[in-house]
C-alpha positions, 0 to 999 in steps of 0.5 A: 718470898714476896717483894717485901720479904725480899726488900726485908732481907736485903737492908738487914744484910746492910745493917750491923753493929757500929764500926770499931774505927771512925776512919773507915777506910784505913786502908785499900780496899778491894774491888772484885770484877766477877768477869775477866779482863777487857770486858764492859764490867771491868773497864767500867769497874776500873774507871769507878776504882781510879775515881773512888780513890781521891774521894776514900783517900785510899787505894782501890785495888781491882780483882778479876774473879770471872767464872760461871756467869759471874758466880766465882766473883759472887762467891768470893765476895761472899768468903770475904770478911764483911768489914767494907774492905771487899766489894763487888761490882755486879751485874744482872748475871750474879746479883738477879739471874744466876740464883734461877739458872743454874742448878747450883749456886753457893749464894742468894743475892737477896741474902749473901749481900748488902746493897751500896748502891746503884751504879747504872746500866748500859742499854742493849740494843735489837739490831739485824743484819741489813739484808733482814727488810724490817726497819722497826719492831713492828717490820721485824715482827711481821716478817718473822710472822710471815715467815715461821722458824726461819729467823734467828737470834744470837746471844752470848751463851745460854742464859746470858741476857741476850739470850733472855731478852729474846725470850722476852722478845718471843712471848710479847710479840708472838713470835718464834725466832729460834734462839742459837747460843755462842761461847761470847759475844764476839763470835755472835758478833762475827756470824751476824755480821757475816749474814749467818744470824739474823738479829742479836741484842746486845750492849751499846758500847759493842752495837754502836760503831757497826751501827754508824758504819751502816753493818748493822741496823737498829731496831729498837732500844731494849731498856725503859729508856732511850739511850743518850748514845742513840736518842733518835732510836726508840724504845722496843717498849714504845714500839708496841711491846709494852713492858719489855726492859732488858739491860745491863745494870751495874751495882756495888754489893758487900758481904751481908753483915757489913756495918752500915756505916761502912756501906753509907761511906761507900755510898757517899763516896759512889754517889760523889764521883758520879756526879763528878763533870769528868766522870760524868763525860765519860760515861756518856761518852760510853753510852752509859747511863748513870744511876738516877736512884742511888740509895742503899734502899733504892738499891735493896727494892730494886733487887728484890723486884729485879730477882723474881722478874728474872726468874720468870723470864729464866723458867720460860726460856728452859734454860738451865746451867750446870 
C-alpha cells in the first residue's frame, strides 16, 4: 500500500452517511486511554476530557484500556459502535508501530480508524549519564566510535520508541550501542542514573527534573524541533543527523464508519480547547508541544506516511512482539 492508498483509506474511514440527530453528542461520550493510569498518555487524556466538557456540553468519561503496547485500548475501540460516542487517544504504539511489531495484531490503523485530529507530541530527549565525556551528538558518537560495543542504551521494552529511536540513532550515525530492554521506563530511569546504562531516550516530562538537577545531561532534542521545555537544547537532527525524528505524538481516532459530522464536531471541539490561554499554559508547562496541523485530513496524511516509516525502522532493529 502507497502513501495515497493509504491517506485514501483513512478519510473514507472519516466519511459516512449523515447523522440521525442534529444534536451530537446527546449524550457522554467516551475517551479510551489505551495504557493504564499514571502514565503521560492518560494524564494528558484526562486533561483533554475535563476541557472538552464545556466545550461538547457533555461528559467525558475516561476509560483505561492498556495492554500489548496499546492494542487492548486499540482493540476496544474497534468492537465499539461507530456513532462518535467512543474515542481513542492514541500514540505511536497503536496508531503507527504496533501493526509491523507484533506477529499479531486485530486491527489496521489505516483502516479500523477514522482520524479526528492531532493533538501534538511530547519530545524525547538523548540524555547520558554524566560520567558519559561527550556533551553533544557528535561527542557521544565519537566516543562510542573509539570505544566499539562498550556503550549502551535503555528503553522501556522491546519495541517501544525508546527502543527504536536508538535503532535509528545506530544507522544514521554509524554506531553500534547495544540495546538493553527494561519492563518500563522507571527501572530504565534507575539504572541510568545508577551509571549501570550509558544514555536513554526518553520523553521530556520524565528527563527534565534529572536534567535541572544536573544527574543527567542532554544531548540533543530527538523530534524536528526544538522543545519550548529546553530551547537552548538542539536537535539530534541539527546536530549532524539529518532526518532523524522520534517523538510521541497524541491523535483522537474513532471507529471507521463514524459519521463525519460527528468526527468534524469532535474536531471543532479538540481544535477550540487547544486554543484555550489555560490549556494552552498548561501544556507548555508540560513540555508539550501543541498540534500546528490539526485537520481531519492533516491528520489521515500524517498517518499514512507515519505508518511505513514506522515500519522500516521496526523491520531494521528485528524486534518483534508476541
Amino acid at each position: 500500500m502507497n502513501r495515497r492508498q493509504a491517506l485514501a483509506l483513512l478519510l473514507a474511514a472519516a466519511a459516512a452517511a449523515p447523522l440521525h440527530a442534529a444534536d451530537f453528542p446527546s449524550r457522554a461520550v467516551t475517551l479510551i486511554i489505551p495504557f493504564p493510569p499514571g502514565g503521560p498518555t492518560d494524564v494528558l487524556g484526562r486533561k483533554f476530557a475535563e476541557a472538552l466538557r464545556p466545550v461538547l456540553g457533555q461528559q467525558v468519561v475516561v476509560e483505561n484500556r492498556g495492554g500489548a503496547g496499546g492494542n487492548i485500548g486499540a482493540e476496544a475501540l474497534l468492537r465499539a459502535a461507530p456513532d462518535g460516542y467512543t474515542v481513542m487517544l492514541g500514540t505511536p504504539g497503536p496508531l503507527a508501530i504496533n501493526v509491523s511489531l507484533y506477529r499479531k495484531i486485530g486491527y489496521d490503523p489505516l483502516k479500523s480508524f477514522a482520524p479526528v485530529a492531532m493533538v501534538g507530541q511530547v519530545p524525547n530527549i538523548l540524555v547520558v549519564n554524566p560520567e558519559v565525556p561527550a556533551r553533544t551528538v557528535q561527542e557521544l558518537i565519537n566516543h562510542g566510535r573509539a570505544n566499539p560495543g562498550k556503550l549502551s542504551y535503555a528503553s522501556s521494552g522491546n519495541g517501544a520508541s525508546s527502543h527504536l529511536a536508538g535503532v535509528l540513532f545506530n544507522n544514521l550515525a554509524g554506531t553500534d550501542f547495544a540495546h538493553i530492554p527494561y519492563k518500563g521506563t522507571g527501572p530504565a530511569l534507575t539504572d541510568l542514573l545508577g551509571g549501570q546504562i550509558a544514555m536513554t531516550f526518553t520523553d521530556v516530562l520524565t528527563a527534565l527534573p534529572h536534567i535541572k538537577s544536573g544527574k543527567l545531561r542532554a544531548l540533543g532534542v530527538t523530534s524536528k524541533q526544538r522543545s519550548s521545555a529546553l530551547p537552548e537544547l538542539p536537535t539530534v537532527a541539527e546536530q549532524g543527523l539529518a532526518g532523524f525524528d522520534v517523538s510521541a505524538f497524541f491523535g483522537m481516532v474513532a471507529p471507521a464508519g463514524t459519521p463525519r459530522e460527528a468526527v468534524d464536531r469532535l474536531n471543532k471541539a479538540l481544535v477550540d480547547v487547544l486554543a484555550t490561554p489555560e490549556l494552552k499554559a498548561w501544556l507548555l508547562a508540560q513540555g508539550f508541544e501543541a498540534a500546528r496541523e490539526t485537520s481531519v485530513e492533516q491528520m489521515a496524511a500524517f498517518l499514512a506516511a507515519e505508518v511505513p516509516r514506522w515500519r522500516s525502522i521496526v523491520h531494521k532493529s528485528g524486534a518483534q512482539a508476541d
